[in-house]
N, C-alpha and C positions, 0 to 999 in steps of 0.2 A: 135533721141530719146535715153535718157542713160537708162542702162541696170546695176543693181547693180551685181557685179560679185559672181560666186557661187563660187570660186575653185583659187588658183592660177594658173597664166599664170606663160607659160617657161619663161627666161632668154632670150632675145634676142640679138641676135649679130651682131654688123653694122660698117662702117669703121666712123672716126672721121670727123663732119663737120667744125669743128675747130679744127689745129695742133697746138701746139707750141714745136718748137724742137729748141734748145739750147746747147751753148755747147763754146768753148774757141776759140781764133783762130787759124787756120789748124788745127780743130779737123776733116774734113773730110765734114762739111755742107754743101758745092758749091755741090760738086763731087757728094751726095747721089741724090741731086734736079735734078742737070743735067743729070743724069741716069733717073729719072722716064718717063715714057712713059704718053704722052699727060697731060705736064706741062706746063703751061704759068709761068713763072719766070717775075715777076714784079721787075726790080732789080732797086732798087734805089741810088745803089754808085757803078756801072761797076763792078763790081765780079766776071764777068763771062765771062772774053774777053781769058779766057787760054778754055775753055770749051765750047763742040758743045753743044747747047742749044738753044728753043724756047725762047725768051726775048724781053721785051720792056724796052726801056729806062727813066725811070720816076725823074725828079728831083725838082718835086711841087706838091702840094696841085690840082691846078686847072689842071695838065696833071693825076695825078689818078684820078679824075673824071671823064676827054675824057677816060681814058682807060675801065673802066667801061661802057660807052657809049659804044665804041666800042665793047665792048665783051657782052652788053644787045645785040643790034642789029646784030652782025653775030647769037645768042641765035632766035631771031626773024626771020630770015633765016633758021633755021635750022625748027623750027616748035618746039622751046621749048628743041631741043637735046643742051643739052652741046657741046659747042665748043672745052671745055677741060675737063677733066677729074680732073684735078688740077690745082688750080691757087696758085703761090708762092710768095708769099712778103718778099724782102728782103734786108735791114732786121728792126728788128722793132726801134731801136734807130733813126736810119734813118727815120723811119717813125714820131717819137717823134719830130724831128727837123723839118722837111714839115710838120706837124700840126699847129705849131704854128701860122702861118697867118690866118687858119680855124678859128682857138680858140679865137683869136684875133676880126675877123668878130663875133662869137656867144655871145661874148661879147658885141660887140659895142650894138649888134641888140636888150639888153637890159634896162630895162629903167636907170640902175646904170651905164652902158656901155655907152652913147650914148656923145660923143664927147674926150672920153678917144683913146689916141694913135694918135694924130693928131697934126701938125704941122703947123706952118703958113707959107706960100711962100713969101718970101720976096719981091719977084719982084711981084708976082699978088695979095697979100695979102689973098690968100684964105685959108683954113684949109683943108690941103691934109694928107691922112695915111702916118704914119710913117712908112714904112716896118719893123723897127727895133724894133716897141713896143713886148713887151712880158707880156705876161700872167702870168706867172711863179713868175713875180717881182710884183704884186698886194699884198695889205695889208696883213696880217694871210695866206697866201698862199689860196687866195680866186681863182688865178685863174685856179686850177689845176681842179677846176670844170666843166671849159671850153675845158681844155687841154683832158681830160678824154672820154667828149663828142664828141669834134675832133675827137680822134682816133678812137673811139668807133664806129661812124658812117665808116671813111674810113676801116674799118676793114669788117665790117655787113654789108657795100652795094657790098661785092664780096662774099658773102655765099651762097645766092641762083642762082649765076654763075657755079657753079661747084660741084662736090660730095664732096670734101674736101678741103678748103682753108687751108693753112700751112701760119705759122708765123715763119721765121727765128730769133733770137737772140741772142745776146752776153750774154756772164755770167758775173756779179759780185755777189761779195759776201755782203750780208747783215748782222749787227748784230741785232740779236733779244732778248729778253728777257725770260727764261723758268726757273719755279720755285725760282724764282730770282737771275737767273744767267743771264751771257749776253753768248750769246754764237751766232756762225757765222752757214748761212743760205745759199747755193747757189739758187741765185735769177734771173730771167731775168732782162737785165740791159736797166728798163727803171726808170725814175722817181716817187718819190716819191711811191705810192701805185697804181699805173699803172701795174706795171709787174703784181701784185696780183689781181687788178681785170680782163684784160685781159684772166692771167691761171684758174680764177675762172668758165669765160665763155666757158675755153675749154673743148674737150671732151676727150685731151692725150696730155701730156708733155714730150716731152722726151728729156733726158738730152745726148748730141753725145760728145763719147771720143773715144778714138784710146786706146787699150791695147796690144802690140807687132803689129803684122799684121793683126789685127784684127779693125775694126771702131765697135763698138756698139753704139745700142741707149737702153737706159736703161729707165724702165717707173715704177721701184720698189720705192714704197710711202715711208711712214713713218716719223718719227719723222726730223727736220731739212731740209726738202728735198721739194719741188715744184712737184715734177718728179709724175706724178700719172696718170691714165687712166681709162676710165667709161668700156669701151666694152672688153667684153671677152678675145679675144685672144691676149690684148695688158697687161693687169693689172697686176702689179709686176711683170713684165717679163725685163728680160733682152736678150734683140734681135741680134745677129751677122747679119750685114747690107752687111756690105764688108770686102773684105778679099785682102793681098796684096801680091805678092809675093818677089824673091830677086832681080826682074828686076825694084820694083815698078810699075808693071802694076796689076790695081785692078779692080777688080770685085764685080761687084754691085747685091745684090739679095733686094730686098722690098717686095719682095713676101708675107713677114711676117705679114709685117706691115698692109700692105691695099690687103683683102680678098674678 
């Protein structure tokens, strides 16, 4: 039964069920994941063979699906508890690259799609998938539609796995338009308007740089900038993560981040 409200409610405050953290390379993004306590690191391009860490090794479309499996069913052992506390994808380019046979399949499957990407076998004469067709290269960039939905799904079927799914990614720069100037954007670097709808869906982006011995993740919005965060004690903050000293041995606090 709804109930029209008399009064406002407080502000409430809760840890992000979608991360996306970003940032250059050896800004410090291995090192902060491999620190967290009960993380599965989904590593998709071995990142992590200098660092102790929970990990599976993932390099397809159809092995993140078993790993999904895998981590529904120890969920169904447990009686609904979380196996992990975190699960980590990394990183999302990688991810962009293993969609594409998905994309390719949501394609075929309709009625414009349906014998697109296929080859004939010389010796048997049949019409077999081409591993090689791409989405990407369709007419007005029609297949980015597909590309989108790929990710979209491998992304959302590890959200109700965990309290917090995190998204690793690289930085490029994009140029944007404002006021009719062109002017440069730091973007996650995936294709075309992917980075944008992915951080659309998040609930914190934060952008990891190293400043002296210091790693920050920074989640201060504003003009030209992705970096932004819905929940309280992350929004326009700028966070010291780790800290290093002159041995280079570092020290991880997350404390901040996830309350």
């Amino acid at each position: 039964m709804i109930v029209l409200p008399t009064e406002r409610k407080k502000a409430e405050n809760y840890n992000p069920s979608l991360m996306v953290l970003f940032g250059k390379p050896k800004s410090g993004k291995s090192t902060l994941m491999a620190a967290l306590d009960s993380n599965l690191i989904i590593d998709l391009e071995n990142g992590y063979r200098a660092l102790s860490v929970m990990d599976i090794q993932v390099r397809s479309a159809e092995e993140l699906f078993q790993a999904k499996a895998l981590i529904e069913a120890q969920m169904q052992k447990n009686q609904g508890v979380f196996p992990y506390r975190f699960i980590t994808i990394d990183n999302a380019t990688r991810l962009e690259e293993m969609s594409l046979p998905y994309a390719a399949h949501l394609y075929r499957n309709t009625a414009m799609g349906q014998g697109w990407g296929k080859v004939k076998d010389p010796k048997t004469g049949k019409f077999e998938i081409d591993p090689k067709a791409d989405v990407r290269l369709l007419p007005n960039g029609a297949g980015y539609l597909y590309l989108r939905q790929a990710i979209r799904k491998m992304i959302d079927m590890f959200k109700p796995l965990c309290e917090t799914l995190i998204l690793v990614a690289h930085v490029k720069d994009k140029q944007i338009k404002k006021d009719g100037e062109e002017m440069s954007e730091m973007s996650v670097d995936l294709a075309g308007k992917l980075g944008d709808i992915i951080c659309g869906e998040a609930d914190a982006i934060g952008y990891i740089y190293r400043e002296k011995n210091n790693t920050i993740i920074s989640f201060e919005g504003g003009d030209n900038t992705i970096r932004e965060a819905r929940p309280l004690h992350l929004r326009g903050k700028k966070i010291v993560v780790a800290t290093s000293d002159e041995d280079n041995n570092i020290k991880v606090d997350m404390s901040k981040i996830f309350v």
